[in-house]
DSSP file (Angstrom, degrees, kcal/mol; ACC not computed):
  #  RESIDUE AA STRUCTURE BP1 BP2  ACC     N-H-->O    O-->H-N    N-H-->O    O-->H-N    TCO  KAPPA ALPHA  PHI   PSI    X-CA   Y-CA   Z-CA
    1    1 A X              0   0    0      0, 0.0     2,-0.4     0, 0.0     0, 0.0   0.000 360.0 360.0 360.0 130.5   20.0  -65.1    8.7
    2    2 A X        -     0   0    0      1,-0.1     3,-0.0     3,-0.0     0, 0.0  -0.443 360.0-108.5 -77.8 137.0   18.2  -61.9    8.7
    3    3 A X        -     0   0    0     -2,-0.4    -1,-0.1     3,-0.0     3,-0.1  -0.224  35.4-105.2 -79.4 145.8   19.5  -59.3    7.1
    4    4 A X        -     0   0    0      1,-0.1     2,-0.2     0, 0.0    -1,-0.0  -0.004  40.6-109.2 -52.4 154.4   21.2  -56.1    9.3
    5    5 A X        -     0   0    0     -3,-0.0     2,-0.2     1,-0.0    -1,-0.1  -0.640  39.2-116.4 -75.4 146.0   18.9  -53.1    9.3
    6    6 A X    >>  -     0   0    0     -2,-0.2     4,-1.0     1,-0.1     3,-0.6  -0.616  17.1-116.7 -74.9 141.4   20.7  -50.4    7.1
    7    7 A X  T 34 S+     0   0    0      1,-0.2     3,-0.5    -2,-0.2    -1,-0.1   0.897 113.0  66.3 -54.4 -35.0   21.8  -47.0    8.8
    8    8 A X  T >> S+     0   0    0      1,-0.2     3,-1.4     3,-0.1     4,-1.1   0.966  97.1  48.8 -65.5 -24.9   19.3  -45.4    6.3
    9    9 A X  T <4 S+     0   0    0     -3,-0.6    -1,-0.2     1,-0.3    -2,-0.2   0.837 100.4  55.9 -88.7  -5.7   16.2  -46.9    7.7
   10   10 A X  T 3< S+     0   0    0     -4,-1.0    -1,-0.3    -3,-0.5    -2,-0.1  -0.228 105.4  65.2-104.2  56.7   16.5  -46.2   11.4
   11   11 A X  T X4  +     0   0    0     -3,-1.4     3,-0.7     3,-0.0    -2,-0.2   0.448  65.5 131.6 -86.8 -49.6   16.8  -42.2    9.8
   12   12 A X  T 3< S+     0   0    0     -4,-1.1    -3,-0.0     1,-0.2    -4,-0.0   0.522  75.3  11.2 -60.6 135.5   13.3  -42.3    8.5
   13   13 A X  T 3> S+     0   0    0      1,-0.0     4,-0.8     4,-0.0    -1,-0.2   0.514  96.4 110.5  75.7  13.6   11.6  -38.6    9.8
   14   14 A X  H X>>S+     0   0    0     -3,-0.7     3,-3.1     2,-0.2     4,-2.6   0.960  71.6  48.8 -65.7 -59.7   14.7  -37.3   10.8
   15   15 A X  H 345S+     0   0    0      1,-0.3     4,-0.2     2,-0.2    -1,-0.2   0.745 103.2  53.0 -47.4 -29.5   14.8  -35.0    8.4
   16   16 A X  H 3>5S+     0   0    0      2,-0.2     4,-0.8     3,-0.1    -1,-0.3   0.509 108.7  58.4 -81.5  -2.0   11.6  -33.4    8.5
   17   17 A X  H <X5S+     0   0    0     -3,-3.1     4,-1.7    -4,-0.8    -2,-0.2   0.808 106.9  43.1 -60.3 -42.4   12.3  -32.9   12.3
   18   18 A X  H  <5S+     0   0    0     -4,-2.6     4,-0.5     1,-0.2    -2,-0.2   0.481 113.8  50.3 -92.6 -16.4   15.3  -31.0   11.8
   19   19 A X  H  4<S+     0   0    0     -5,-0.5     4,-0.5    -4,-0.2    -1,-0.2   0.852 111.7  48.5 -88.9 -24.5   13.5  -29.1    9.0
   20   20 A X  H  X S+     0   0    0     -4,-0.8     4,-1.9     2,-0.2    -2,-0.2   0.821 115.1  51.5 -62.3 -53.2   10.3  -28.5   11.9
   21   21 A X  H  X S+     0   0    0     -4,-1.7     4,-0.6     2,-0.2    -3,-0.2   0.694 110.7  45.3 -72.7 -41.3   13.5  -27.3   14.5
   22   22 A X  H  > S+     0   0    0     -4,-0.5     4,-1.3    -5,-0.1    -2,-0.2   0.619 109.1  54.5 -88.9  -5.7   14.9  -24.8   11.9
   23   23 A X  H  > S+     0   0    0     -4,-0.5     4,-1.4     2,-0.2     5,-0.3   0.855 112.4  41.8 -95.8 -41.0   11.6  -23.3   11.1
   24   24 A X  H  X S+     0   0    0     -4,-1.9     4,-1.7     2,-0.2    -3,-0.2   0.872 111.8  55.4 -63.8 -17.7   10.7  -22.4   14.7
   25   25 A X  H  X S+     0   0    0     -4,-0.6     4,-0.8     1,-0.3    -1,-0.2   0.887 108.5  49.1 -80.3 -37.8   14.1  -21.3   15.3
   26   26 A X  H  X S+     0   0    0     -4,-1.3     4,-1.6     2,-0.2    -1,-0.3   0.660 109.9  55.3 -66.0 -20.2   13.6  -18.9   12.3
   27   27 A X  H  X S+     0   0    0     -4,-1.4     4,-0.9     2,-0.2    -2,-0.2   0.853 105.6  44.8 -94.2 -24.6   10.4  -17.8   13.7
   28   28 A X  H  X S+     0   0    0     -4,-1.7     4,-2.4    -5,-0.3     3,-0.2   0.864 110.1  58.2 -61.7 -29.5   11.4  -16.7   16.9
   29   29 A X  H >X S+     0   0    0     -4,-0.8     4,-2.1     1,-0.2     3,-0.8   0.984 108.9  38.7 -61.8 -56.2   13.9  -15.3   15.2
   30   30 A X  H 3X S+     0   0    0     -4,-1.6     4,-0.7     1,-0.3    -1,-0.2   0.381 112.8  63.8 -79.4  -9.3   11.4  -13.0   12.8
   31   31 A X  H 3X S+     0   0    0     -4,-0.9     4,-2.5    -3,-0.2     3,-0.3   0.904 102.2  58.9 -70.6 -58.6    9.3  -12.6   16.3
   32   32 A X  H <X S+     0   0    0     -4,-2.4     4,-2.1    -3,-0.8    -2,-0.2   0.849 109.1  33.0 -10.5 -87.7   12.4  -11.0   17.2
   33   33 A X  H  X S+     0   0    0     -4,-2.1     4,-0.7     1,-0.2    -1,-0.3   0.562 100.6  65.0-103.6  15.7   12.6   -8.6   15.0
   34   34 A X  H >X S+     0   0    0     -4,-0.7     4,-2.3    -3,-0.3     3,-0.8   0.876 103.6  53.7 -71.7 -33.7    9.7   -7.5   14.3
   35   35 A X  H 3X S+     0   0    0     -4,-2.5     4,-1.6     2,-0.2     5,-0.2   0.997 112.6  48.9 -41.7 -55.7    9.4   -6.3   18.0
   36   36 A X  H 3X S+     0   0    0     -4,-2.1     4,-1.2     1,-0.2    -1,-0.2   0.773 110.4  50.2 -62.4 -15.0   13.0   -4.4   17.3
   37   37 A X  H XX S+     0   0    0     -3,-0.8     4,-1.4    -4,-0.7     3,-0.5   0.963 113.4  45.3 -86.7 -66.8   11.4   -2.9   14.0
   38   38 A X  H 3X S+     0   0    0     -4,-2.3     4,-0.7     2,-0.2    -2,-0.2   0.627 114.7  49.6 -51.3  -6.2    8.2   -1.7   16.2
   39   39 A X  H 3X S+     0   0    0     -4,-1.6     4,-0.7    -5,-0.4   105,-0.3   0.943 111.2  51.6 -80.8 -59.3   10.7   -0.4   18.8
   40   40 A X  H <X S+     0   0    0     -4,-1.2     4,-1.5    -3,-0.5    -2,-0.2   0.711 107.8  51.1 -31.3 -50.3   12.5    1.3   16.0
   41   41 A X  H >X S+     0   0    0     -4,-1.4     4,-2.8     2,-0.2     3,-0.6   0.982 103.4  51.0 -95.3 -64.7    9.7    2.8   14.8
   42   42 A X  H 3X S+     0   0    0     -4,-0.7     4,-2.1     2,-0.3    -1,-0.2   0.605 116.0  45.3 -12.3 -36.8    8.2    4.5   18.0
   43   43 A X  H 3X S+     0   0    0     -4,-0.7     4,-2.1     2,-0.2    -1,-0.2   0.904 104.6  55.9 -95.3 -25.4   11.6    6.2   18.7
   44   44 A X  H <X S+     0   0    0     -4,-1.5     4,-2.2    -3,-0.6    -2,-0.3   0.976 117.9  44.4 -66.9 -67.8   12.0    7.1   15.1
   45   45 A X  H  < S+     0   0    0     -4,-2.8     5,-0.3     1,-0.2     3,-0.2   0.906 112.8  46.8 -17.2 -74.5    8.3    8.8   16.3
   46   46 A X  H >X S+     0   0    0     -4,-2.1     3,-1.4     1,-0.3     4,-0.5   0.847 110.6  48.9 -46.5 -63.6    9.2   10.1   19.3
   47   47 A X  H 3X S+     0   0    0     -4,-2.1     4,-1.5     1,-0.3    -1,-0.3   0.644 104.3  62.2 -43.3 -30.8   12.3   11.7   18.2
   48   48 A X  H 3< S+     0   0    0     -4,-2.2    -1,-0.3     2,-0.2     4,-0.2   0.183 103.9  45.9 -77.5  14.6   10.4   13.3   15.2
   49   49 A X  H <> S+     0   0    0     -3,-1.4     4,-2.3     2,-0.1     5,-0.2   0.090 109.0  63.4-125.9 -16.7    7.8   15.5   17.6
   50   50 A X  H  X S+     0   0    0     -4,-0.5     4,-1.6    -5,-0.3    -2,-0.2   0.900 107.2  39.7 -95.4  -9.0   10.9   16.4   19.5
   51   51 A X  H  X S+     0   0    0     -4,-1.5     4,-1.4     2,-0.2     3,-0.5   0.992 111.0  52.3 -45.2 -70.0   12.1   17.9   16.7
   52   52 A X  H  4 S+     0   0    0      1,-0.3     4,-0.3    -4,-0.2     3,-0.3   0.760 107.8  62.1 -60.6 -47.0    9.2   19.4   15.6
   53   53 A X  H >X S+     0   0    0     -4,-2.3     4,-2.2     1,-0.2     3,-1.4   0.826  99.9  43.1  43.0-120.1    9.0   20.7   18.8
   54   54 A X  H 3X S+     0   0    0     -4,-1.6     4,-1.8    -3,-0.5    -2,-0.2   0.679 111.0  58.7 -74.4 -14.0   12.0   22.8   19.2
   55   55 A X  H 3< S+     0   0    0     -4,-1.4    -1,-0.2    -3,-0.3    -2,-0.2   0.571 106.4  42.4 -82.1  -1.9   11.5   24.2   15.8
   56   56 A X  H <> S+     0   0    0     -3,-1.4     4,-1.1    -4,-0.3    -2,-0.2   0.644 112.9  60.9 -99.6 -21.6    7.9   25.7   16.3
   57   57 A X  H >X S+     0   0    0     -4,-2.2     3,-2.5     1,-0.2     4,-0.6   0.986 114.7  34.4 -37.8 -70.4    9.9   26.7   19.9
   58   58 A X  H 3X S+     0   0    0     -4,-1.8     4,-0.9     1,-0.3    -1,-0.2   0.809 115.9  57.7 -64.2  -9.7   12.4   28.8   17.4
   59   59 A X  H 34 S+     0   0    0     -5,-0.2     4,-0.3     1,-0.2    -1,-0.3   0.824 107.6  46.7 -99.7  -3.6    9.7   29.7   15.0
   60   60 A X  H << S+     0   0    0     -3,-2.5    -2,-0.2    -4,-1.1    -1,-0.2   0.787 106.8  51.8 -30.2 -76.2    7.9   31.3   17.4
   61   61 A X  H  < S+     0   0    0     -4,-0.6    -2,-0.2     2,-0.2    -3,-0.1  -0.042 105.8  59.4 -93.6  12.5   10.3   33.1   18.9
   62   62 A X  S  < S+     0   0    0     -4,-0.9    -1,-0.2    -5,-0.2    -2,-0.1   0.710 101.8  51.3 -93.2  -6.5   11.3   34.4   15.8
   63   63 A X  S >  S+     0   0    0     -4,-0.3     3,-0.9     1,-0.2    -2,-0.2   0.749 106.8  53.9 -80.6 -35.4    8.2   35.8   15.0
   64   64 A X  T 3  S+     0   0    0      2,-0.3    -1,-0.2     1,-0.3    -3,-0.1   0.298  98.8  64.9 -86.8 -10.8    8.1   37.6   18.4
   65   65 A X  T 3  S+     0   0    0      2,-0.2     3,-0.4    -3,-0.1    -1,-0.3   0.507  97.3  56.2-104.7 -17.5   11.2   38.9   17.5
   66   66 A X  S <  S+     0   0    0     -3,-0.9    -2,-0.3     1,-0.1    -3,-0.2   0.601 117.2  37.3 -69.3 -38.7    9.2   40.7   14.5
   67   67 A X    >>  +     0   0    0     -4,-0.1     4,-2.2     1,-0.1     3,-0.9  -0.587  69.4 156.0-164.9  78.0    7.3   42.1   16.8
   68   68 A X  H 3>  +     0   0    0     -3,-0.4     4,-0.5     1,-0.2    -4,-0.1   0.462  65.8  60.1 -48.8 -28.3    8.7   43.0   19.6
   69   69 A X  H 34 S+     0   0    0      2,-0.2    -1,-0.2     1,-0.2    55,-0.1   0.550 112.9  49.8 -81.1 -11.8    6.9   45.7   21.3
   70   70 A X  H X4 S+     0   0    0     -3,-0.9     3,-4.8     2,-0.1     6,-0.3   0.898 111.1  48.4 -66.7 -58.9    4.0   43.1   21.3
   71   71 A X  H 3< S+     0   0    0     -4,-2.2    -2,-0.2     1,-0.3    59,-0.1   0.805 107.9  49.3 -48.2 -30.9    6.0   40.7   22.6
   72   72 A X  T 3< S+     0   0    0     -4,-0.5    52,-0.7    -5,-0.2     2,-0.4   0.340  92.8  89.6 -87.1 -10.8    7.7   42.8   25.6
   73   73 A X    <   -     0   0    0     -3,-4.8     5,-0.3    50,-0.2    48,-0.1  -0.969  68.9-151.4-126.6 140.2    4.1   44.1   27.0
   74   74 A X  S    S+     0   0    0     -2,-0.4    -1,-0.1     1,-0.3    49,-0.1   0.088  92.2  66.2-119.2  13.2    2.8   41.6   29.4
   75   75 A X  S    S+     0   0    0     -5,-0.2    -1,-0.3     5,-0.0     4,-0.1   0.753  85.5  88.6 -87.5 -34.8   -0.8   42.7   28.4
   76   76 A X  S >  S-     0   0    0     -6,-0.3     3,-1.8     1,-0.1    -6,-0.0   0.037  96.6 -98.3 -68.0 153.2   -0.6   41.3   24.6
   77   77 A X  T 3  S+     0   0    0      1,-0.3    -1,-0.1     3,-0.0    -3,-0.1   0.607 106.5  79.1 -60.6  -0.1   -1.5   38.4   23.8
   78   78 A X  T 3  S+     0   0    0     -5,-0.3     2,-0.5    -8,-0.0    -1,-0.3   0.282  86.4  79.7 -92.5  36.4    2.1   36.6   23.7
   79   79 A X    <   +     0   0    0     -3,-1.8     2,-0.3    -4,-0.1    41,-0.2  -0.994  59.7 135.6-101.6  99.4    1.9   36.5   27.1
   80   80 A X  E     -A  119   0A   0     39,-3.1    39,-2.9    -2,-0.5     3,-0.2  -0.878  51.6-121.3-176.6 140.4    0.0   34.0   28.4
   81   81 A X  E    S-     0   0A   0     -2,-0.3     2,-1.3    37,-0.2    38,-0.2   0.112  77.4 -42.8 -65.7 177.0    0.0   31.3   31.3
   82   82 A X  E     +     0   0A   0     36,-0.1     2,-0.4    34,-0.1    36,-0.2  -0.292  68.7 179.4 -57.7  93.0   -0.3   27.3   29.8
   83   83 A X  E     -A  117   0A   0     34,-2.4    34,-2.6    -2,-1.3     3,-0.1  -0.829  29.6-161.5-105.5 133.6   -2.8   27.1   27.2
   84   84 A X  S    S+     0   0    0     -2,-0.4     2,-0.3    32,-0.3    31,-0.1   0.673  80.4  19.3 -82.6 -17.9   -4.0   23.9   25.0
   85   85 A X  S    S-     0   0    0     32,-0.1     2,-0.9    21,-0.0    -1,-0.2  -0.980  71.4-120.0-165.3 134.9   -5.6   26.1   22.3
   86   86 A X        +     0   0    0     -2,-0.3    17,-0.0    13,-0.2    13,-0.0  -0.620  31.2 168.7 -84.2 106.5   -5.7   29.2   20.9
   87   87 A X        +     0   0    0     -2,-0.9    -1,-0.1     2,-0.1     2,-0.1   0.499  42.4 105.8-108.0  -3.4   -9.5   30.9   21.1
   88   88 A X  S    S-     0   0    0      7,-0.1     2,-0.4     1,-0.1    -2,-0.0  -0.433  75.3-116.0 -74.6 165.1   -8.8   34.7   20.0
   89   89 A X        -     0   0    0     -2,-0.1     2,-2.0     1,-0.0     3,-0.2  -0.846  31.1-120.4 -72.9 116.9   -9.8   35.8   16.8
   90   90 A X        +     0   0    0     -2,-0.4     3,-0.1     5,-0.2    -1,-0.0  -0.291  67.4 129.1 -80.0  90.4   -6.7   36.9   14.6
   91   91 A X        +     0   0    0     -2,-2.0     2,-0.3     1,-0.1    -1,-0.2   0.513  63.5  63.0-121.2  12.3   -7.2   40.0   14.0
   92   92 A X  S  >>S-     0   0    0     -3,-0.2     4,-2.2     1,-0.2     5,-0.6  -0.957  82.0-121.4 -71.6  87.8   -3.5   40.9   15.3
   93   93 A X  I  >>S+     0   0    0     -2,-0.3     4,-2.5     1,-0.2     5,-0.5   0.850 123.7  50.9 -30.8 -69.8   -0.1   39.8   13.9
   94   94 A X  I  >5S+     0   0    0      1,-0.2     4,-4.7     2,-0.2    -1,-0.2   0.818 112.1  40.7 -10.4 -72.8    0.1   38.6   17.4
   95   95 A X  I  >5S+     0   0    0     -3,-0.2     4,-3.0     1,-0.2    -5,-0.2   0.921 119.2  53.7 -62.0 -53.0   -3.2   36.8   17.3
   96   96 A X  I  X5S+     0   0    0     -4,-2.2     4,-1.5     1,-0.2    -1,-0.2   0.850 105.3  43.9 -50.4 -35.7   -2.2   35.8   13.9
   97   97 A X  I  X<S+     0   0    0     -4,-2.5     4,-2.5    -5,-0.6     5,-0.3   0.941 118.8  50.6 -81.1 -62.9    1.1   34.3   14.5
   98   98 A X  H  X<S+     0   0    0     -4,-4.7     4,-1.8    -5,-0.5     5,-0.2   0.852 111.8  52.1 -25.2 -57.4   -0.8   32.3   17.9
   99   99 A X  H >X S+     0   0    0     -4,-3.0     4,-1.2     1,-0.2     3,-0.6   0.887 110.4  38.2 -27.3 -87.7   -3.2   31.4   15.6
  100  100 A X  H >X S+     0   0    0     -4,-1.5     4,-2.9     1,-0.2     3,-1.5   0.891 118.5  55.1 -48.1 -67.5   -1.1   29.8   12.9
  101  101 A X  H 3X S+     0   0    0     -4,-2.5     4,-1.2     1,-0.3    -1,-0.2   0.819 110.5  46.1 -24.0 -62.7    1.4   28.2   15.9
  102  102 A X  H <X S+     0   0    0     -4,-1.8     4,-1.2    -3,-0.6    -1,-0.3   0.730 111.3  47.1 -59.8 -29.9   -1.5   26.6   17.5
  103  103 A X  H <X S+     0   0    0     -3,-1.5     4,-2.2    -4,-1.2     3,-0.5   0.971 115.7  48.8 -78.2 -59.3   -2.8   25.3   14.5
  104  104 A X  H  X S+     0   0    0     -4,-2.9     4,-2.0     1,-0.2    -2,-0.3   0.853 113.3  44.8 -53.3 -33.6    0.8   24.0   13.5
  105  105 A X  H  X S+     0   0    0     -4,-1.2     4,-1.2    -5,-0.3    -1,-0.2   0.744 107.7  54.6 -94.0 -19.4    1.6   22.4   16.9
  106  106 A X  H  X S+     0   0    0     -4,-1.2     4,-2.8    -3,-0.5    -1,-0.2   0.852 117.3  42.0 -64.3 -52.8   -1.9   20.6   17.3
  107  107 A X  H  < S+     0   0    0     -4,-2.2    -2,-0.3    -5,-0.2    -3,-0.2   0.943 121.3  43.8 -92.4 -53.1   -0.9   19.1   13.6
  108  108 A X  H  < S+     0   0    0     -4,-2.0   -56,-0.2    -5,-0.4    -2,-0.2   0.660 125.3  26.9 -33.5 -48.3    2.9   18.5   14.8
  109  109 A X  H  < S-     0   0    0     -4,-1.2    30,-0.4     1,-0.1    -3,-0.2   0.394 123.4 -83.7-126.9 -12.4    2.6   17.0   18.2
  110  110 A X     <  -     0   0    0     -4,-2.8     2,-1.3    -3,-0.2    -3,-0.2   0.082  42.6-100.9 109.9 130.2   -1.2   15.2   17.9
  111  111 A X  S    S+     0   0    0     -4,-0.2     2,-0.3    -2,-0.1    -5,-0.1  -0.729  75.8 121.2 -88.6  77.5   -4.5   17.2   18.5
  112  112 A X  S >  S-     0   0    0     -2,-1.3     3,-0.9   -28,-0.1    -3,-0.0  -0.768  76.6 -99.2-140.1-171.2   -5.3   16.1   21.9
  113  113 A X  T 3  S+     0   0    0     -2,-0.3    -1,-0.1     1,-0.2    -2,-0.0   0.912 119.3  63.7 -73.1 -37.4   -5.9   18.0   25.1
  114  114 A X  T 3  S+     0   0    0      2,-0.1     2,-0.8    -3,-0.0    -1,-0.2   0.318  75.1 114.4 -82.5   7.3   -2.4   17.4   26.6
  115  115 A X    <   +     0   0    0     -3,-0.9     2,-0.2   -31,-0.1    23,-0.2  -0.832  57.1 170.2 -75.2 106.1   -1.0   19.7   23.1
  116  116 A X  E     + B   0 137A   0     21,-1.7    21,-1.9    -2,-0.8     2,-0.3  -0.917  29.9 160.5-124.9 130.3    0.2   22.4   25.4
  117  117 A X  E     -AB  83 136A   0    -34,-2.6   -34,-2.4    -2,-0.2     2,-0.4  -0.934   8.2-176.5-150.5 160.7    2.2   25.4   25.3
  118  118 A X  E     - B   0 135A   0     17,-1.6    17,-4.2    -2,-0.3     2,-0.5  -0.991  10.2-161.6-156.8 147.2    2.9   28.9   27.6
  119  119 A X  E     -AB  80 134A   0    -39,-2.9   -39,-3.1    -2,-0.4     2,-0.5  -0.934   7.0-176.1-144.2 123.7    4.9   31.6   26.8
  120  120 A X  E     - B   0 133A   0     13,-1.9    13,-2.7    -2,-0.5     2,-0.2  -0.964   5.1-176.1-125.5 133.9    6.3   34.4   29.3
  121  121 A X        -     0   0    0     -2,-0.5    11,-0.2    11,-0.3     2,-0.2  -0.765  30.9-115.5-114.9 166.1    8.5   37.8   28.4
  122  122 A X        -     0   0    0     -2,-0.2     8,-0.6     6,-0.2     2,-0.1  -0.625  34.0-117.7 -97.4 151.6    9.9   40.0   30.4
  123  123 A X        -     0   0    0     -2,-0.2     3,-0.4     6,-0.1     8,-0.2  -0.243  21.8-117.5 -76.8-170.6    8.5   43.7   30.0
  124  124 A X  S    S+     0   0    0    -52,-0.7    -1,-0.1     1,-0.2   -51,-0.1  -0.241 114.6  68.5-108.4  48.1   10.6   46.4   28.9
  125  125 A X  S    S+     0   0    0      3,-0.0    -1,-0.2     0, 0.0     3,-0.0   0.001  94.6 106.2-132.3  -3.1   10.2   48.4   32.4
  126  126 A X  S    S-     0   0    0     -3,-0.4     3,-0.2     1,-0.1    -4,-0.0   0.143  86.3-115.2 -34.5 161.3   12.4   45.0   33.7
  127  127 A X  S    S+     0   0    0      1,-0.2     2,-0.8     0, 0.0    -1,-0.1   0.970 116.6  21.3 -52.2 -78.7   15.7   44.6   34.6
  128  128 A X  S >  S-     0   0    0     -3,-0.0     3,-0.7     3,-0.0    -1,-0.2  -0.721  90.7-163.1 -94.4  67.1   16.5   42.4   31.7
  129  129 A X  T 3  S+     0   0    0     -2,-0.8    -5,-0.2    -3,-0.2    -6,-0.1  -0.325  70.4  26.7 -74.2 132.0   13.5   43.2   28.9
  130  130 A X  T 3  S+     0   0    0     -8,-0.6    28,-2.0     1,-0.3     2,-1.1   0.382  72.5 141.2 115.4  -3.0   12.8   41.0   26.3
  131  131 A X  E <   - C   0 157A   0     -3,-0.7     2,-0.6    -8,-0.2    -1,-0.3  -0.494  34.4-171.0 -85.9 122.2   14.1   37.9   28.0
  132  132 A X  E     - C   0 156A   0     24,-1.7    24,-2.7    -2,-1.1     2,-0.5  -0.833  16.9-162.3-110.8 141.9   11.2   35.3   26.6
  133  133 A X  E     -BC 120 155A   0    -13,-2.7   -13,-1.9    -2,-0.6     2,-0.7  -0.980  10.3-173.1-125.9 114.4   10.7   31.2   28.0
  134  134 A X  E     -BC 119 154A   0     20,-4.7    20,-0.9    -2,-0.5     2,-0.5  -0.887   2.5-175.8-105.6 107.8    8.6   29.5   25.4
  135  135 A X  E     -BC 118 153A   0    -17,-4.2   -17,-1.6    -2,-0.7     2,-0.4  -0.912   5.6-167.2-130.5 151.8    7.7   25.8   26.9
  136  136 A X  E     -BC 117 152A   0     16,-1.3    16,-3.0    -2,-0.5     2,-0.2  -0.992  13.4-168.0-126.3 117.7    5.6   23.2   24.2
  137  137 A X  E     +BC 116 151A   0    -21,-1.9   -21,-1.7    -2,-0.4     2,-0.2  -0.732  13.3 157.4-109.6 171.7    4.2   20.1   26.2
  138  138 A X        -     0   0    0     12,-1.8     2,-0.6   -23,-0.2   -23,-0.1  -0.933  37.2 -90.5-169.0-178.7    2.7   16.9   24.7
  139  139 A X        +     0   0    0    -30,-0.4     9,-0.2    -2,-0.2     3,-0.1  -0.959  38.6 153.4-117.1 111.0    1.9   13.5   25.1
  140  140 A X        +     0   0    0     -2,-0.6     6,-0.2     7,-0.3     8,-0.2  -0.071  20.1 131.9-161.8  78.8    3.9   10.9   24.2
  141  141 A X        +     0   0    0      1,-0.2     7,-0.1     4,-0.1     4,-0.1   0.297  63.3  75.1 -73.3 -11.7    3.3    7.9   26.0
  142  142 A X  S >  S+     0   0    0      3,-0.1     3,-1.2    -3,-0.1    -1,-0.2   0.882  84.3  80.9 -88.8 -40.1    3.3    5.4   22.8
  143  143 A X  G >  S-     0   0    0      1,-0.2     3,-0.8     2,-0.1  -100,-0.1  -0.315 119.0 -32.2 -59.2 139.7    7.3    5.6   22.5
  144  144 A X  G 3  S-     0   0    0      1,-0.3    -1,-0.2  -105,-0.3    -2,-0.1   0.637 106.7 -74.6  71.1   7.6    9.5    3.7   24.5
  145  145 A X  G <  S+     0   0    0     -3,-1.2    -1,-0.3    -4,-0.1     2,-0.3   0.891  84.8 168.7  38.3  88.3    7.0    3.9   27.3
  146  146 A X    <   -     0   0    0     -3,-0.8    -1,-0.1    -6,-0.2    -6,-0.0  -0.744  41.3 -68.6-112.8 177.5    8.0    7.5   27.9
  147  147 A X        -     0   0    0     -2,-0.3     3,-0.3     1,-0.1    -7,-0.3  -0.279  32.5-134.7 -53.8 155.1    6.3   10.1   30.1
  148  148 A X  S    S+     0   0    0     -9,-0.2    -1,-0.1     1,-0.2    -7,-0.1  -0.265  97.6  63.8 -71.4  11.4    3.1   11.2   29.0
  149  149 A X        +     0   0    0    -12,-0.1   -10,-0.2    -9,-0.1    -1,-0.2   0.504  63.0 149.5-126.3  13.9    4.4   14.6   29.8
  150  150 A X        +     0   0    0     -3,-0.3   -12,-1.8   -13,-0.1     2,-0.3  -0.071  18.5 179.1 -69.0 149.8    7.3   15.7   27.8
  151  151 A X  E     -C  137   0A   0    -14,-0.2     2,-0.5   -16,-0.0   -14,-0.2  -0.952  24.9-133.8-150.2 162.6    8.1   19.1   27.0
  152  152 A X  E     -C  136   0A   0    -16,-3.0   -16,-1.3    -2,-0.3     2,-0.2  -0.873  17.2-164.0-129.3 124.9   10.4   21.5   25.3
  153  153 A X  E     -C  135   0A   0     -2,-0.5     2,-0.4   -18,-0.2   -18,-0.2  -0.596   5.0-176.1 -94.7 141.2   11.8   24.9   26.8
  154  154 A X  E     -C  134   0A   0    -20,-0.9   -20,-4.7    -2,-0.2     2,-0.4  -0.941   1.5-175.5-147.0 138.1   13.3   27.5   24.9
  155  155 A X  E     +C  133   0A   0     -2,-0.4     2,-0.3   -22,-0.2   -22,-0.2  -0.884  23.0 137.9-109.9 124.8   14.7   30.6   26.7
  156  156 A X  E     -C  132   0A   0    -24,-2.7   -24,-1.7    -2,-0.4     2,-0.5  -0.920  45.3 -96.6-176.7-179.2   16.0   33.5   24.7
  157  157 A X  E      C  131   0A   0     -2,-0.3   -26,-0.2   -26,-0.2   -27,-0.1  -0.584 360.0 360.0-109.8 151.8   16.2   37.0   24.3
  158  158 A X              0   0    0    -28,-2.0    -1,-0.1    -2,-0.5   -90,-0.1   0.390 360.0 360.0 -66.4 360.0   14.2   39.5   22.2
């Protein structure tokens, strides 16, 4: 009589199957999350130029606040419709302070054409003098897929 087959021999390769099945299951897994760590990382970005951002907004407008009578005459140079770069020579605290902004927000927000920024005050022959709108555009189309246009406004008064 021949003898019964043992439960161990109709196993043979199971086990390297079931080790084959937990190793793809762990790489999809690690597939996972490295997308959610590059996700991570992009908004971690994103959020860090809108920061940066609103703090050359306020540093700006403290500076303007320094020098006010510039700032308040709708000839001087903190006046000025949406500009990508600053091209006077500084030979102004005005021009100086542009200068140095421009230079900082270029370095802040990415040095590319879409680095933009406009600033309007009210004069002091106004109703309300002194009232200033500072707005900083930029590109930032790698986070999140977000707009390629985002910007930050800051309003405040002199």
């Amino acid at each position: 009589m021949p003898k019964a087959p043992s439960p161990l021999n109709k196993q043979r390769g199971v086990a390297l199957l079931e080790v084959m099945i937990a190793f793809l299951l762990l790489s999809i897994g690690l597939i996972g999350f490295s997308a959610l760590q590059v996700r991570a990382v992009r908004a971690t970005q994103s959020s860090l130029q809108r920061t940066d951002a609103s703090n050359l907004a306020a540093y700006m407008m403290e500076s303007m606040r320094a020098n006010k009578a510039a700032a308040i005459d709708p000839t001087l140079p903190y006046n000025f419709s949406k500009q990508c770069a600053y091209t006077g020579s500084p030979t102004t605290l005005a021009q100086n302070d542009l200068n140095n902004w421009f230079a900082a927000l270029k370095k802040a927000l990415g040095n590319f054409d879409t680095t933009c920024a406009d600033i309007t005050c009210t004069s002091s022959s106004s109703a309300a003098p002194g009232m200033c709108t500072i707005n900083i555009y930029w590109d930032d189309s790698r986070a999140l897929g977000g707009s390629s246009t985002q910007s930050v406004q800051l309003v405040g008064r002199l």
